[in-house]
C-alpha positions as CSV (number, residue, x, y, z in Angstrom):
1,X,-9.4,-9.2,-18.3
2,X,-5.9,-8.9,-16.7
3,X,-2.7,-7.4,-17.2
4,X,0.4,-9.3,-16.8
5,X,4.4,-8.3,-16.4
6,X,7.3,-10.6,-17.4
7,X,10.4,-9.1,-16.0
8,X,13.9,-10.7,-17.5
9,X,16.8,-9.5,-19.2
10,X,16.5,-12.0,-21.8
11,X,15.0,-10.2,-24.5
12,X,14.1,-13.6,-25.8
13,X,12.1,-14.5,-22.3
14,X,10.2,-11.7,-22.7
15,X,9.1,-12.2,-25.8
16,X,8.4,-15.9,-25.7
17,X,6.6,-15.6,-22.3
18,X,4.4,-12.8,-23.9
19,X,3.6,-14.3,-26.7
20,X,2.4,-17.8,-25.0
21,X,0.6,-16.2,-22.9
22,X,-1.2,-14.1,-25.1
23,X,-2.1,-16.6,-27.6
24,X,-3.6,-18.9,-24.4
25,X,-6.9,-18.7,-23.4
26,X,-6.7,-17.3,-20.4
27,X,-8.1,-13.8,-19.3
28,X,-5.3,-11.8,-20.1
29,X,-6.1,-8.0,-22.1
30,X,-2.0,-7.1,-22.4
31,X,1.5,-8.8,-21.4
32,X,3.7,-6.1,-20.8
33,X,7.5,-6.8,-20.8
34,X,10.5,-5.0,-18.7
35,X,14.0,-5.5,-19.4
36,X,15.1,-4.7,-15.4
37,X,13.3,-4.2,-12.2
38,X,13.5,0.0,-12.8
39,X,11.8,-0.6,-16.1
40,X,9.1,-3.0,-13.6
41,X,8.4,-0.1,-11.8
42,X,7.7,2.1,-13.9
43,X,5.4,-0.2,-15.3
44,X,3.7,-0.7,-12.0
45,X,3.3,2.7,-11.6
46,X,1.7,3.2,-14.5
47,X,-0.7,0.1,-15.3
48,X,-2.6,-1.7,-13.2
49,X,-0.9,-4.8,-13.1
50,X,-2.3,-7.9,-12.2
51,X,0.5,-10.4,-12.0
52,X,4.3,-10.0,-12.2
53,X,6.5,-13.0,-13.6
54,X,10.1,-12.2,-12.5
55,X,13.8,-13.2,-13.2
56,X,16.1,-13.2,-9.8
57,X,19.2,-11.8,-12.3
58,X,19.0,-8.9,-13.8
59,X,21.4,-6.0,-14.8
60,X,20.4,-2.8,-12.9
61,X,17.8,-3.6,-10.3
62,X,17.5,-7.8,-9.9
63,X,14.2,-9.3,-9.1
64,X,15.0,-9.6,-5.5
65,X,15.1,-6.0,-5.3
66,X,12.2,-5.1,-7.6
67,X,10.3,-7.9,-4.8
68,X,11.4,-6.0,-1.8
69,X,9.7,-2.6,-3.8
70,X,6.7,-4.3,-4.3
71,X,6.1,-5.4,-1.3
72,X,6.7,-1.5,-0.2
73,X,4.6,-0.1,-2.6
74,X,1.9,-2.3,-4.3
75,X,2.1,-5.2,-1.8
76,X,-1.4,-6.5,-3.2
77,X,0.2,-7.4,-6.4
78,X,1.1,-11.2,-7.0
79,X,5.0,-11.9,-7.4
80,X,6.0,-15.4,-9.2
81,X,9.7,-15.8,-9.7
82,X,10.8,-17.8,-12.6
83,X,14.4,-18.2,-12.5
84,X,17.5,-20.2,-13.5
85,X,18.8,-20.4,-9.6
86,X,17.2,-23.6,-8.1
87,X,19.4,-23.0,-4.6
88,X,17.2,-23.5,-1.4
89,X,18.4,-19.9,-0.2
90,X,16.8,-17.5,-3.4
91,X,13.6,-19.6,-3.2
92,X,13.4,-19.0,0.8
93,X,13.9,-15.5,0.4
94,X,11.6,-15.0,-2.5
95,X,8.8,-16.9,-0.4
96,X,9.9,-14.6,2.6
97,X,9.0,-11.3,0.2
98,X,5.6,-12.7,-0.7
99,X,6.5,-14.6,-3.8
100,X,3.5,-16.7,-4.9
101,X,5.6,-19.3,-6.6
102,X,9.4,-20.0,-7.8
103,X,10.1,-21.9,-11.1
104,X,13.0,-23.3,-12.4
105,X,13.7,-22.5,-16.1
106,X,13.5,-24.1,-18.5
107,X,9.6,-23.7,-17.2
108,X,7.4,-26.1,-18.9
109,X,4.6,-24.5,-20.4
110,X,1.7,-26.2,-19.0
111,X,2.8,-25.2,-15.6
112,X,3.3,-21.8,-16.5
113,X,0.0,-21.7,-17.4
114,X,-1.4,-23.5,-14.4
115,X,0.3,-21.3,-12.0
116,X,-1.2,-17.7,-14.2
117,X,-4.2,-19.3,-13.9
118,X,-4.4,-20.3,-10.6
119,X,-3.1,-16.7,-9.4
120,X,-5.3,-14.8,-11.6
121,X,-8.4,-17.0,-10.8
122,X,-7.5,-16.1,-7.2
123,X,-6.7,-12.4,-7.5
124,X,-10.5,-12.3,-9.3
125,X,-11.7,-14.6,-6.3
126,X,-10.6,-11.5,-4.0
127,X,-12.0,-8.9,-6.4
128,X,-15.8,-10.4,-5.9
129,X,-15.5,-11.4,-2.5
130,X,-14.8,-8.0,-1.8
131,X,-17.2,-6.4,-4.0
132,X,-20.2,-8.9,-2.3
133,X,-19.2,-8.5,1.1
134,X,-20.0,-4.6,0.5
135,X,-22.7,-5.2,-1.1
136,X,-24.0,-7.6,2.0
137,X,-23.4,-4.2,4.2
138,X,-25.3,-1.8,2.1
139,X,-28.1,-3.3,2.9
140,X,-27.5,-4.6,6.6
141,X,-27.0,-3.1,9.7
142,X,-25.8,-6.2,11.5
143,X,-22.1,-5.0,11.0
144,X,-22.8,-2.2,13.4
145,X,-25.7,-3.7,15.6
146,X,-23.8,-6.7,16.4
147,X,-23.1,-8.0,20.4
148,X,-19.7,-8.2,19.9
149,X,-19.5,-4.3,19.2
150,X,-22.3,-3.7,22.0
151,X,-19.9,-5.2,25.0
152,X,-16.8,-3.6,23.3
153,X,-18.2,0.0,23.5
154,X,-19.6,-1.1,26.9
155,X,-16.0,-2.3,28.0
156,X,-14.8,1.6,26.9
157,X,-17.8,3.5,28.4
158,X,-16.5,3.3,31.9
159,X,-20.1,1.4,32.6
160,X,-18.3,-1.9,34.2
161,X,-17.3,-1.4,37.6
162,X,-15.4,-4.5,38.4
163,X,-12.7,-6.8,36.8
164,X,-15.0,-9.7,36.4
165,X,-16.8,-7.7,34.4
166,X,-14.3,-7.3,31.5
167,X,-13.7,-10.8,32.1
168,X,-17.2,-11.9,31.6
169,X,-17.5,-9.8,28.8
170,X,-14.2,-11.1,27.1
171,X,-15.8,-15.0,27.6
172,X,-19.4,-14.0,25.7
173,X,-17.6,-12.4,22.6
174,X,-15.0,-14.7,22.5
175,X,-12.3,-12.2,22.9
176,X,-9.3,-12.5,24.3
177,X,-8.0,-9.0,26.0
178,X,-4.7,-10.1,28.1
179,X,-2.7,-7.2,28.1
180,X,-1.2,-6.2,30.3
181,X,-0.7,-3.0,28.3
182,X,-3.1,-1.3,26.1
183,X,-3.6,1.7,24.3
184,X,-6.6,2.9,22.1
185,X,-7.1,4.3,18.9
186,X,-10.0,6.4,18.1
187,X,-10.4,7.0,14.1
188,X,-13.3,9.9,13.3
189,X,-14.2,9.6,10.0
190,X,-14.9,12.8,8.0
191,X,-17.9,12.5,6.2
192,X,-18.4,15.6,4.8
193,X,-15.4,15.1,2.8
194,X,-16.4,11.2,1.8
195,X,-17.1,10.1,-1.7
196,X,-15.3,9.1,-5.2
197,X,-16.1,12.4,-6.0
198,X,-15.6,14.1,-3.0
199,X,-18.9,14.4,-2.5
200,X,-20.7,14.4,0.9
201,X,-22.1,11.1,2.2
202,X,-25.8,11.9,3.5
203,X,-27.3,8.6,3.5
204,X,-27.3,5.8,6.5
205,X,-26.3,3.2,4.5
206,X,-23.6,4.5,2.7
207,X,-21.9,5.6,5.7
208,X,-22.3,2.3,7.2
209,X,-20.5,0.9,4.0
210,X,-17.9,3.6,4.8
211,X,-17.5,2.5,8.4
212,X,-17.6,-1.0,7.5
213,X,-15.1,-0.7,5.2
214,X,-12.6,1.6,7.3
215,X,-12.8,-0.8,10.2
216,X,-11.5,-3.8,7.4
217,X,-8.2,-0.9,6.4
218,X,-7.7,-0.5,9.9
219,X,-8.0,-4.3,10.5
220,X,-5.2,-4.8,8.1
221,X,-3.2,-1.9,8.7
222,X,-2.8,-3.3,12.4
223,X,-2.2,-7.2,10.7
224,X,1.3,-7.5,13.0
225,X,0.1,-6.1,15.7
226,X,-2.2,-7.7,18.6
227,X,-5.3,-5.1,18.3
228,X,-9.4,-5.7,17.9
229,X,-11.4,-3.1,16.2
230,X,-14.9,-2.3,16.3
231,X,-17.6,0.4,15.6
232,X,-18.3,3.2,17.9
233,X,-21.3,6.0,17.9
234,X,-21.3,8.0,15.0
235,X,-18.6,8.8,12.7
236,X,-15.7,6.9,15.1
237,X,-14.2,3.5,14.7
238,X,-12.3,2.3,17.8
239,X,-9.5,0.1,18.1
240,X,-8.3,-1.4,21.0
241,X,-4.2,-2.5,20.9
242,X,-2.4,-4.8,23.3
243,X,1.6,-5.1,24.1
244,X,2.8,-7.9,26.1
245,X,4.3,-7.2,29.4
246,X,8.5,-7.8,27.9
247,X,7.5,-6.2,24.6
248,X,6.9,-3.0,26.6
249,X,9.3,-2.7,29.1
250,X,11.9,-3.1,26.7
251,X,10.8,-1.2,23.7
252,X,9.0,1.7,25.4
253,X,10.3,4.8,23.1
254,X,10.0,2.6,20.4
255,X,6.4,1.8,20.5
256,X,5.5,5.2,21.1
257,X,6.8,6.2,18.1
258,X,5.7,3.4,16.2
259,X,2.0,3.7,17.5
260,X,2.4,7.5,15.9
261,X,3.0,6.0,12.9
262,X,0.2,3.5,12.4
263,X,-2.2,6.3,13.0
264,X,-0.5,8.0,10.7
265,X,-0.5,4.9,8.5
266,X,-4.1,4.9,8.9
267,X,-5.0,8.1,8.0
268,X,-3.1,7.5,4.4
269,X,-4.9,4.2,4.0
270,X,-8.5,5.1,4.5
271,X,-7.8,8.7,2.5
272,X,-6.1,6.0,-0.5
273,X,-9.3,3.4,-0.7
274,X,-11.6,5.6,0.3
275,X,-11.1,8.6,-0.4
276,X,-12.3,10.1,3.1
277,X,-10.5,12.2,5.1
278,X,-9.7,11.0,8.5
279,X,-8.6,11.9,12.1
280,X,-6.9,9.7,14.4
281,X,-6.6,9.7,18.4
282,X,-4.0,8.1,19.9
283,X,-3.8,7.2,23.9
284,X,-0.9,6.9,25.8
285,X,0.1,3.3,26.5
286,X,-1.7,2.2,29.9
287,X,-1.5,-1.2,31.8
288,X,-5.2,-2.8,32.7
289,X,-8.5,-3.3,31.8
290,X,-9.9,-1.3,34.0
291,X,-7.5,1.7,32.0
292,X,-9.4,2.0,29.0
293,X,-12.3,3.9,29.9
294,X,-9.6,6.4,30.7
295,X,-7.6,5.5,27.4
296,X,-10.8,6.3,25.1
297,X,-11.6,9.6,26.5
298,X,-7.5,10.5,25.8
299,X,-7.6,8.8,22.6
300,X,-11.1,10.9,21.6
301,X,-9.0,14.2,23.1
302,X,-6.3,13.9,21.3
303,X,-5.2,14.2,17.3
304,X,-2.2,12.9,16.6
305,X,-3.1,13.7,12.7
306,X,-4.6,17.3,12.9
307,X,-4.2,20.4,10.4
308,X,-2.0,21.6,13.5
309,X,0.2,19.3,11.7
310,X,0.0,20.9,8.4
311,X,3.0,22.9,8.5
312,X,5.3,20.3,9.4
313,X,4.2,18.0,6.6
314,X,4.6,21.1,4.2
315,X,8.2,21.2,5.8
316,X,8.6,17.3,5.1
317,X,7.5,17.4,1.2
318,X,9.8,20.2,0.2
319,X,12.5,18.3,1.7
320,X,11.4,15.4,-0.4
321,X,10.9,17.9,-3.6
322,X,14.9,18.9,-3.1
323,X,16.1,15.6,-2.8
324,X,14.2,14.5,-6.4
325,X,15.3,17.4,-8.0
326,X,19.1,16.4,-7.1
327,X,18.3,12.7,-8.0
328,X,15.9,12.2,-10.5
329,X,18.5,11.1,-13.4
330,X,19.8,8.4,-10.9
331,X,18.3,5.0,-13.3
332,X,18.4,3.6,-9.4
333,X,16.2,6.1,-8.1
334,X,13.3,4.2,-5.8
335,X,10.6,5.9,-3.8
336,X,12.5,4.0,-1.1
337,X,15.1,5.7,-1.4
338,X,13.1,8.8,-1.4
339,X,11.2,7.5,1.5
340,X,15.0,6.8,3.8
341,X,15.7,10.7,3.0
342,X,12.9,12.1,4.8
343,X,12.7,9.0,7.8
344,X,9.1,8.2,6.6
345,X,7.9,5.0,4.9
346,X,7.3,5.1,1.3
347,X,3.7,4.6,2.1
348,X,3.5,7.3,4.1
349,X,5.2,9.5,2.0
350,X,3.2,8.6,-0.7
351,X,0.4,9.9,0.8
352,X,1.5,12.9,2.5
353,X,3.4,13.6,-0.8
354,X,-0.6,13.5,-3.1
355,X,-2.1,15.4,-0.2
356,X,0.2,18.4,-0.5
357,X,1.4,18.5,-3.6
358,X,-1.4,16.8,-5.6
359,X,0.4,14.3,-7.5
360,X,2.4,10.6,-6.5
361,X,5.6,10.7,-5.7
362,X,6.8,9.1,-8.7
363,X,4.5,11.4,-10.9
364,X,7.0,14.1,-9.9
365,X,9.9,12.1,-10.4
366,X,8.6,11.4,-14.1
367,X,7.8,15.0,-14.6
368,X,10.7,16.2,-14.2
369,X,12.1,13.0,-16.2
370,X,9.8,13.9,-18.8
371,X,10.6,17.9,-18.9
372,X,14.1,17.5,-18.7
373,X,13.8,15.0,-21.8
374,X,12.0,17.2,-24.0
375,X,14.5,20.3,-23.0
376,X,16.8,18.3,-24.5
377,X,15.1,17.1,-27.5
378,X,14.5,20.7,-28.3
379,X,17.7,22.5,-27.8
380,X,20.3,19.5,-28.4
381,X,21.3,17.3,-31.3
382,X,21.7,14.6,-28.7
383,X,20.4,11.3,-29.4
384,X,18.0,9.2,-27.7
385,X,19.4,6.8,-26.1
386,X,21.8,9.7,-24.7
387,X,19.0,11.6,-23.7
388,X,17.3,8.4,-22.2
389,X,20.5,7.8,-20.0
390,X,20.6,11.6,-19.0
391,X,17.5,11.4,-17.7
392,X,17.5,8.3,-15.5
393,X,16.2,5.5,-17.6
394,X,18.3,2.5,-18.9
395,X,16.6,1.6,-21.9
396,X,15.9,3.9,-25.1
397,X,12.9,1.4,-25.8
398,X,11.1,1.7,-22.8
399,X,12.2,5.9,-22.2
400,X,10.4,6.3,-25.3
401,X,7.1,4.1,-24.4
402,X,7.0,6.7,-20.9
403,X,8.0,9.6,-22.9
404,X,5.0,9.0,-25.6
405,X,3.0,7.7,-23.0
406,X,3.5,11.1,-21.0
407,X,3.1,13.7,-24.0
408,X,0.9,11.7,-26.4
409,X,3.6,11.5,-29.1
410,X,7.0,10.1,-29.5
411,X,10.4,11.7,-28.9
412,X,11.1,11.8,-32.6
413,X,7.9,13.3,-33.0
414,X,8.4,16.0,-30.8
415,X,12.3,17.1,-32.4
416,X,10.8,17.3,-35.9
């Protein structure tokens, strides 16, 4: 069963959307309604969503603005737009921020519910897929015993002695390695800290499943960029990455940084779906083929995400700490924002944020939210909706629904 949002300032929307939908016969446990694209988030942050229906304007934060966030942090969850605005320009740029579909209102019904369907029928599509293909792995090793990976660890063994050779190897596997630049990542998983539970991994196949699955994160962490993947000996996943010759030579400061970053990116997204700690080698950027050898043993040498680093990070999430205690009644507030104050992506952050402090990002926020609130509640005759506004949400309603949500029992409740 799946949880939808309807986003609109239209209280009327909301409610009519909801209450179609809910009386349909579609999968659908809850439809949960937000007034504004803060009250979205919050939302998001909370539930699990399944499928967000949008307005494009909104007081506060419009849906083109709650879409950018998405995409930043929960980029796996659908986006249709259903808005008034049928100009060619808000439909590209909702497409352009991974909107699934754009309807005009007044939106007939039956397509409504064709389009929920169809994106909930395909988010459950992914779900299984997903769930089988792991399931395929547990009990296989042909992920890990498979030619393609064979001539990939060959190529970065330092076995082949001539050019041809690469080449050769390139036209069995049908790979295409052209360079001229590469660098190699080398990701070490850490088993003994694997597990929902944080329990050690002891058994073959699970870490096969592990390893199977950390290659698909990487995969998709490295989507924009040129790169091929594979499984090494062990507990290592390597990953080879190729820059074109003018991308380079133009950009070289930049990609050096930004390679820093996907490791970094990959540590957070194996430790997020997986729960495993991991450490990632990064090589400088060398030109050739014939380089890699030499790459992989650098890459293997180095840790570009070590507990060397630990201090720094420590540094980097008490900056972040100050800067929510100074803005957490902003109603504009976004991790984004968060995120631009401490030069980091809110992904990043995110993680580095859970890992050290041992909550989200937006738990603290909501803490302090939620702390602050009941301060008031307690030693103020203030009323709710002032309180609501003090404390950085826009509507009384939905301060209320976090603040009962948070403390089991509803503001009035808790002022006697």
């Amino acid at each position: 069963m799946h949880t939808i949002l309807v986003v609109d300032d239209e209280a009327i929307v909301c409610q009519g959307i909801r209450e179609f939908l809910e009386k349909s016969d579609l999968p659908i446990e809850q439809v949960l309604t937000a007034s504004n694209g803060y009250e979205a988030l919050d939302y998001l942050r909370m539930e699990n969503v399944d499928l967000v229906l949008t307005d494009i304007q909104m007081d506060g934060m419009n849906g083109i603005v709650l879409m950018e966030s998405i995409l930043s942090e929960n980029p796996d969850v659908p986006v249709v737009v259903i808005s008034a605005h049928d100009e060619f320009d808000y439909a590209q740029k909702c497409i352009r921020l991974g909107a699934r579909d754009y309807l005009i209102k007044p939106v007939l019904l039956s397509q409504l519910i064709e389009v929920v369907n169809k994106e909930l029928t395909r988010r459950s599509e992914k779900y299984k897929l997903r769930a089988e293909d792991s399931l395929k792995l547990k009990f296989s090793m042909t992920g890990v015993s498979s030619l393609r990976t064979y001539f990939l660890n060959e190529m970065i063994s330092g076995s082949l002695a001539h050019a041809d050779d690469y080449r050769f190897i390139c036209e069995q596997i049908d790979v295409t390695l052209s360079g001229p630049y590469y660098s190699v990542f080398v990701t070490e998983l850490q088993w003994e800290r694997a597990g929902i539970e944080g329990e050690a991994i002891m058994l073959l196949r699970d870490r096969n499943l592990l390893k199977y699955a950390a290659v698909n994160i990487i995969e998709e962490t490295l989507t924009n960029w040129d790169a091929i993947s594979f499984y090494s000996y062990g507990n290592k996943v390597v990953t080879i990455l190729q820059l074109e010759w003018d991308d380079y030579e133009t950009n070289k400061a930049d990609n050096i940084s930004k390679l820093n970053m996907v490791g970094k990116t990959i540590v957070q997204n194996i430790g997020q779906y997986l729960n495993m700690e991991a450490i990632v080698g990064i090589s400088p950027i060398q030109m050739g083929l014939q380089a890699l050898p030499d790459s992989y043993r650098k890459a293997s040498e180095a840790t570009k995400w070590s507990p060397s680093m630990i201090d720094h990070d420590r540094a980097i999430v008490q900056q972040t700490i100050a800067y929510i205690r100074a803005e957490f009644r902003n109603q504009e507030l976004k991790i984004q924002d968060i995120a631009d104050h401490v030069y980091l992506s809110p992904n990043y952050l995110s993680f580095l944020f859970k890992r050290i402090a041992n909550e989200t990002v937006w738990e603290y926020v909501t803490r302090l939210r939620m702390e602050e609130a009941k301060h008031l509640l307690l030693n103020t005759s203030k009323k709710r909706y002032e309180i609501a506004d003090e404390v950085g949400y826009e509507s009384p309603e939905h301060f209320s629904r976090v603040f009962k949500r948070y403390y089991g029992e509803s503001p009035n409740a808790v002022r006697g």
